[in-house]
LOPAVO-476493 format. One record per residue (C-alpha): residue number from 0; residue in three letters; x, y, z. Coordinates in steps of 0.02 Angstrom, whole numbers. Example, Ala and Ser with C-alpha at 12.3 -4.5 7.8 and 13.67 -1.06 7.14 Angstrom:
BEGIN
+-----+------+--------+--------+--------+
! seq ! type !      u !      v !      w !
+-----+------+--------+--------+--------+
!   0 !  Ala !    615 !   -225 !    390 !
!   1 !  Ser !    684 !    -53 !    357 !
+-----+------+--------+--------+--------+
This chain:
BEGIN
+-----+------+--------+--------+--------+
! seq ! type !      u !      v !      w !
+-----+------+--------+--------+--------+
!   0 !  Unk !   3596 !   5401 !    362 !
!   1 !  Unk !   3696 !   5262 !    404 !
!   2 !  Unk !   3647 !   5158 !    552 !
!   3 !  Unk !   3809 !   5109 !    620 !
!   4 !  Unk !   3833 !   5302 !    671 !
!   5 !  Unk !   3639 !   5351 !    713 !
!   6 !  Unk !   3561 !   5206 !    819 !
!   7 !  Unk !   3427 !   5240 !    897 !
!   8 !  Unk !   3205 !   5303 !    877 !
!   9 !  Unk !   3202 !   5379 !    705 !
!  10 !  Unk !   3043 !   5475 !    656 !
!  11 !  Unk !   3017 !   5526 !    449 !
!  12 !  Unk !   3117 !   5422 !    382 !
!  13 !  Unk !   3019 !   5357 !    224 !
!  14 !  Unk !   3022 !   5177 !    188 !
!  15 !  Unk !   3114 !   5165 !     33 !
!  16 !  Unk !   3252 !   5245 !    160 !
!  17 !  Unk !   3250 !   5127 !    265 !
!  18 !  Unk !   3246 !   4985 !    184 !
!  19 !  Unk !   3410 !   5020 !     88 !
!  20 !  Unk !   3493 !   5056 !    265 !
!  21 !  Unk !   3579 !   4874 !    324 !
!  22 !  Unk !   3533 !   4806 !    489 !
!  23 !  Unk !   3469 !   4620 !    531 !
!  24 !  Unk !   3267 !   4625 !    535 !
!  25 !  Unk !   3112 !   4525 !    595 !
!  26 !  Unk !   3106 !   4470 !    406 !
!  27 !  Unk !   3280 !   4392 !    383 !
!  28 !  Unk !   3263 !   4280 !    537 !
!  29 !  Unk !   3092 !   4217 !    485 !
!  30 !  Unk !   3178 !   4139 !    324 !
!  31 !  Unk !   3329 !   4071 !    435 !
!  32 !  Unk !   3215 !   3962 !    554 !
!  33 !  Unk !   3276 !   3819 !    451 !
!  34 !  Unk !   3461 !   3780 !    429 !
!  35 !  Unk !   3417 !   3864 !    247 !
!  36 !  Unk !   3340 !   4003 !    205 !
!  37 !  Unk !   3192 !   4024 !    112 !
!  38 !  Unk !   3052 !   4143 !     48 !
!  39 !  Unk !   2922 !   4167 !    175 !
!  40 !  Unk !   2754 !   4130 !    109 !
!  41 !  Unk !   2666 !   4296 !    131 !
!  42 !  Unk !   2767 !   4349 !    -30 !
!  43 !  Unk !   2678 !   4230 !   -142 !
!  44 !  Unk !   2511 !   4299 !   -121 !
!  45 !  Unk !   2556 !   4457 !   -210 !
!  46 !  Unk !   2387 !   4528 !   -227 !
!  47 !  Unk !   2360 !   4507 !    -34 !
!  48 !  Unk !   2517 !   4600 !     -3 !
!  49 !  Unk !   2478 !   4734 !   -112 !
!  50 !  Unk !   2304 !   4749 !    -21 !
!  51 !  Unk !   2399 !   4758 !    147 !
!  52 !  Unk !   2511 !   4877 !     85 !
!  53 !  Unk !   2406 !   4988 !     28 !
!  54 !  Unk !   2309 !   4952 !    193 !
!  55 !  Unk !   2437 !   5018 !    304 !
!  56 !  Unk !   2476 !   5162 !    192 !
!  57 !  Unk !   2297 !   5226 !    219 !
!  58 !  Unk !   2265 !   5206 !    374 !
!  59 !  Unk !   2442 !   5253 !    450 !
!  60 !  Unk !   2501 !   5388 !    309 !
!  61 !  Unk !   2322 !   5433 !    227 !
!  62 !  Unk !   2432 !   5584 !    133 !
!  63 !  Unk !   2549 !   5468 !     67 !
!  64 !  Unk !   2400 !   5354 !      0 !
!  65 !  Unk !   2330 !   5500 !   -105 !
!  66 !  Unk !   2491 !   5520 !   -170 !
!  67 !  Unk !   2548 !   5327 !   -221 !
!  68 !  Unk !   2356 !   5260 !   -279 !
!  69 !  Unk !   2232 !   5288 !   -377 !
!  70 !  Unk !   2043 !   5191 !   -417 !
!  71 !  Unk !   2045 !   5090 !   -547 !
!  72 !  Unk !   1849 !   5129 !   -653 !
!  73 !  Unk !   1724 !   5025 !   -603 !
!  74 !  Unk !   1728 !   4860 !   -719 !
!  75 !  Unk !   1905 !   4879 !   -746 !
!  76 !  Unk !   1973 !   4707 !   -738 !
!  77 !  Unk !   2126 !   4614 !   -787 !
!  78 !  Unk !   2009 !   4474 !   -871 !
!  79 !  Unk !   2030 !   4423 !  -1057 !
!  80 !  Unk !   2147 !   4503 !  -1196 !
!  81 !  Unk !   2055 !   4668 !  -1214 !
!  82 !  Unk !   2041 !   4702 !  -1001 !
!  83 !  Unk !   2233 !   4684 !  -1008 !
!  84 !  Unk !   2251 !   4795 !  -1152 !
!  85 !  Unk !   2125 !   4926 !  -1052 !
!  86 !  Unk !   2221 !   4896 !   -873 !
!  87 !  Unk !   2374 !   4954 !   -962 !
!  88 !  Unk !   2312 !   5090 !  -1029 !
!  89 !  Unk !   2246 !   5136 !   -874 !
!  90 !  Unk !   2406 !   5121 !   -778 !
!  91 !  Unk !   2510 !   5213 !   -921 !
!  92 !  Unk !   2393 !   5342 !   -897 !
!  93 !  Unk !   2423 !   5361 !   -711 !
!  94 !  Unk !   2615 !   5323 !   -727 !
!  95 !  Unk !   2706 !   5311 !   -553 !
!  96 !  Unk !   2551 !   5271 !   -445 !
!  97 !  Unk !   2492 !   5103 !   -379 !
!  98 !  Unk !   2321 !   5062 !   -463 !
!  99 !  Unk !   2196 !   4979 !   -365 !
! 100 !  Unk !   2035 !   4870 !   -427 !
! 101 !  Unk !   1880 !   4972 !   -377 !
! 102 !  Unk !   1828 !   4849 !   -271 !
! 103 !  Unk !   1968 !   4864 !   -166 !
! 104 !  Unk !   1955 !   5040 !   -162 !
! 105 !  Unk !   1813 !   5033 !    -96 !
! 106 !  Unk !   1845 !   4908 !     56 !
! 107 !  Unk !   2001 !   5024 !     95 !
! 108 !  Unk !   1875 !   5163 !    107 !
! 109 !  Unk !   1759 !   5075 !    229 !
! 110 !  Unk !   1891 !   4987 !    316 !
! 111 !  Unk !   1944 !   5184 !    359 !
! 112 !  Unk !   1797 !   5221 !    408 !
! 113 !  Unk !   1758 !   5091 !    516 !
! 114 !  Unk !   1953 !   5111 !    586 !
! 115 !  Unk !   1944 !   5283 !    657 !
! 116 !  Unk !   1766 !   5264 !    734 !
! 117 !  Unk !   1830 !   5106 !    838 !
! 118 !  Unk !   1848 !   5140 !   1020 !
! 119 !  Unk !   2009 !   5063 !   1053 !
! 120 !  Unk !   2108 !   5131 !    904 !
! 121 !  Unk !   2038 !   5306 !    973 !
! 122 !  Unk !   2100 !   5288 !   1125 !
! 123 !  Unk !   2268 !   5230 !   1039 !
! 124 !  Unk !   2290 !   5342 !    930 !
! 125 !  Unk !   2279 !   5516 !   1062 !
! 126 !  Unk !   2454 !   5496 !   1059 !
! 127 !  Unk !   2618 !   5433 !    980 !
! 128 !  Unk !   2660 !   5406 !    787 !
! 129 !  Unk !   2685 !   5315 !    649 !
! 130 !  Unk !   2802 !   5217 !    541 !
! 131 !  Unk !   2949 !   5238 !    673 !
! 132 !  Unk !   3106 !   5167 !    620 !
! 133 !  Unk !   3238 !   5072 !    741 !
! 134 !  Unk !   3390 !   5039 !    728 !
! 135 !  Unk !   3513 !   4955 !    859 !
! 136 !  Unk !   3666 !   4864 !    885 !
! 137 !  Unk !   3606 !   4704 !    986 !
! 138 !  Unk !   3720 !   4691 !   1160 !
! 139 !  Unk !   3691 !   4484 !   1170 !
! 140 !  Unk !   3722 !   4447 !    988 !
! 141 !  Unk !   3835 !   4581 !    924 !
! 142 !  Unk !   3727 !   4609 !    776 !
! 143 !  Unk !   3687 !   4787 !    697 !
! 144 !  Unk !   3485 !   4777 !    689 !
! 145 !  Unk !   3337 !   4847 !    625 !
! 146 !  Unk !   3161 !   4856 !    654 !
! 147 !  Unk !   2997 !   4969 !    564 !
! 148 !  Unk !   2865 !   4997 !    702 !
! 149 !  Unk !   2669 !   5036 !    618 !
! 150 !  Unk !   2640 !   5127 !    776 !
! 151 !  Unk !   2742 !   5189 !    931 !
! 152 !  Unk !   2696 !   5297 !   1086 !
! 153 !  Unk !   2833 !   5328 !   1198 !
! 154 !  Unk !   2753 !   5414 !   1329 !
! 155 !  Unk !   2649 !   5256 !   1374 !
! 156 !  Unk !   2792 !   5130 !   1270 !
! 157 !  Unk !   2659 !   5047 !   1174 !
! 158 !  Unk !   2696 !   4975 !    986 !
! 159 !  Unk !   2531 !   4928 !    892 !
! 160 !  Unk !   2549 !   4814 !    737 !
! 161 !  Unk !   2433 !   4829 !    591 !
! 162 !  Unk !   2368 !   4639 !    512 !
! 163 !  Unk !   2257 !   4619 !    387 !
! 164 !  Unk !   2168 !   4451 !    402 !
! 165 !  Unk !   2029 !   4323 !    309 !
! 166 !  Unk !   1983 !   4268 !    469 !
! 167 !  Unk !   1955 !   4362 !    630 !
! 168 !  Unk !   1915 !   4214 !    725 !
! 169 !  Unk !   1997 !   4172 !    893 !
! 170 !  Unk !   2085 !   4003 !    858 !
! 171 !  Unk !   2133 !   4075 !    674 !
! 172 !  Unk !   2203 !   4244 !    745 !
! 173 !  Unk !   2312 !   4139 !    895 !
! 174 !  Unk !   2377 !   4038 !    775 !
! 175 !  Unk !   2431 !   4178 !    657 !
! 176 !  Unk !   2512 !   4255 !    806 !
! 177 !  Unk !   2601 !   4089 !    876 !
! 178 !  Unk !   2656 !   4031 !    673 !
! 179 !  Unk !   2697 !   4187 !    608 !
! 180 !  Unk !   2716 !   4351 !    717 !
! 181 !  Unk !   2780 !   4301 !    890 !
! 182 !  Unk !   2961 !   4339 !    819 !
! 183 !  Unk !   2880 !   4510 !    747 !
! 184 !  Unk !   2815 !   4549 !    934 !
! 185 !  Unk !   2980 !   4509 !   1031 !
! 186 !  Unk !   3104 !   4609 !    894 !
! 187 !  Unk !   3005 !   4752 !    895 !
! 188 !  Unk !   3018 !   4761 !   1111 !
! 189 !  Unk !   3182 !   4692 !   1112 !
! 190 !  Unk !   3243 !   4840 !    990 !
! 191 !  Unk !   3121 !   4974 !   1108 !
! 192 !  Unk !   3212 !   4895 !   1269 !
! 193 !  Unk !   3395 !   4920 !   1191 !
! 194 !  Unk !   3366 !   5074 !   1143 !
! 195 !  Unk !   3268 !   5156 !   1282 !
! 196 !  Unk !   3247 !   5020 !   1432 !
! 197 !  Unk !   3062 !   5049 !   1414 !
! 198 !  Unk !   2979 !   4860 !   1431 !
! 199 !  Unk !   2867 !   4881 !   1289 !
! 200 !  Unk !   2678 !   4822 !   1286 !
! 201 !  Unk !   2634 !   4740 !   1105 !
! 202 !  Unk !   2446 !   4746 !   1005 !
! 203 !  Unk !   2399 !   4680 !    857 !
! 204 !  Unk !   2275 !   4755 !    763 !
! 205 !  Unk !   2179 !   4633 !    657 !
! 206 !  Unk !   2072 !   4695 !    525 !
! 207 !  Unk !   1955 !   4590 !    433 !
! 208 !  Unk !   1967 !   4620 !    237 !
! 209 !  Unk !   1795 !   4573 !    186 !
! 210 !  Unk !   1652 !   4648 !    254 !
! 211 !  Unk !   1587 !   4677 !    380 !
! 212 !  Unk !   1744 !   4727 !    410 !
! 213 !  Unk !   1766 !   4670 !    600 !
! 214 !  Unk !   1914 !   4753 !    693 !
! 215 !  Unk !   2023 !   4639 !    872 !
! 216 !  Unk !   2143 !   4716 !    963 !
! 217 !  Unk !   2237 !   4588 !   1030 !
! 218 !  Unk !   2385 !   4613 !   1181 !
! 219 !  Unk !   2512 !   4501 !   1169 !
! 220 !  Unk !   2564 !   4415 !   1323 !
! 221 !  Unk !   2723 !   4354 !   1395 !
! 222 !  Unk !   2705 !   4159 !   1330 !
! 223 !  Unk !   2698 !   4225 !   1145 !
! 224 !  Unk !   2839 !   4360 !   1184 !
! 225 !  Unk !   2945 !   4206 !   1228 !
! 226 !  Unk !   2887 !   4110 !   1105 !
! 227 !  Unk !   2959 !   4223 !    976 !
! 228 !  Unk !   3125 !   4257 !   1076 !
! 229 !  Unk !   3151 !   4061 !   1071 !
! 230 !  Unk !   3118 !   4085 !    885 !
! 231 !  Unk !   3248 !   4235 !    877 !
! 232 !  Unk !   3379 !   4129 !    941 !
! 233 !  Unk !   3370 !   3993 !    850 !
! 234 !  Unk !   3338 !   4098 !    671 !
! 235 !  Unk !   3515 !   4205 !    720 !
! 236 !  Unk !   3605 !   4028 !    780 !
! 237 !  Unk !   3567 !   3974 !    611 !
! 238 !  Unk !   3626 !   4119 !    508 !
! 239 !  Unk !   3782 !   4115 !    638 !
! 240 !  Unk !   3833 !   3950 !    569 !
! 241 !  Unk !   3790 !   3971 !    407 !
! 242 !  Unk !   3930 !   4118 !    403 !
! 243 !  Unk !   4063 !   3990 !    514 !
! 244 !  Unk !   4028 !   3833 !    370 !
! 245 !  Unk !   4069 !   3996 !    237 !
+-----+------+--------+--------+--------+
């Protein structure tokens, strides 16, 4: 698939897919805030991506999950010469699938639980799917672009957004939103509204990591959409001059 010919709401397309397929994202403009670009910090915290990873995987593509991971045994740790030597063992043993400590496992498990039984994800999940790929050519900038959407229903044009978070609290989860995902929030409606002229509403799903495992739906409102367009345009201004200095 090549998304210079096929713009537009893809469903099924798996991830490894899509992120070979070129196309500006959400990602790319987040390192190009400054005049240089840079790693974003998520990526350092590799174990906390890996637990958010296999996070989404569970509770958006639960098949997938029992596919890609497996428990590590209780007491399995990589501590100390010989709970190296027994992780690797362990993971030669289970070649080609993510292994996961037990305890984390077992918070995935709960965090499930406690996920489906919530009365707003209920109610959001009656209808629309997951993992919905977009890709568009952007009519102000002139930019092919891409977006990956946790959760879209296009019968009521709502996209819901997966986070997995420390802290639950309300200043801690505003600031997440204004510092990091205001520019996620505005790409992924600006992408819906190219492609479809639906005027997308925008939740975030925060998820606590730790018990007891507290779940926020959170709406995003028109400040923080703005916010993050503001954002957008100065990220793509900077990657624009970057390519004129080149």
């Amino acid at each position: 698939m090549n998304p210079a010919d096929n713009f537009g709401i893809v469903h099924n397309l798996p991830f490894e897919e899509y992120q070979q397929l070129s196309g500006l994202n959400q990602s790319t403009i987040k390192q190009w805030l400054s005049t240089a670009p840079k790693q974003h910090h998520a990526y350092k915290n590799l174990q906390a991506l890996q637990f958010g990873s296999a996070g989404h995987c569970l509770l958006l593509e639960p098949e997938r999950f029992e596919k890609l991971y497996v428990r590590a045994p209780n007491g399995l740790r990589q501590r100390g010469k010989l709970g190296k030597k027994r992780w690797t063992e362990f993971c030669e043993q289970h070649n080609g699938k993510i292994v996961l400590r037990a305890n984390e496992w077992d918070s995935l498990t709960t965090i499930r639980e406690i996920f489906l039984l919530h009365p707003q994800i209920k109610k959001l999940w009656t209808a629309g799917k997951a993992e919905v790929s977009l890709f568009w050519q952007d009519t102000e900038y002139g930019m092919d672009c891409k977006a990956r959407l946790d959760w879209f229903d296009a019968k009521s044009g709502t996209i819901v957004d997966l986070k997995f978070t420390k802290n639950i609290g309300d200043s801690s989860i505003q600031k997440q939103i204004e510092n990091y995902y205001a520019i996620q929030a505005a790409w992924y409606c600006r992408g819906i509204f190219q492609l479809s002229q639906i005027t997308a509403a925008f939740l975030f799903v925060f998820i606590e990591k730790y018990a007891p495992y507290k779940i926020r739906v959170i709406s995003v409102c028109e400040n923080v959409l703005e916010l993050g367009l503001h954002k957008i345009e100065v990220g793509i201004n900077n990657i624009s001059q970057n390519k004129n200095d080149n």
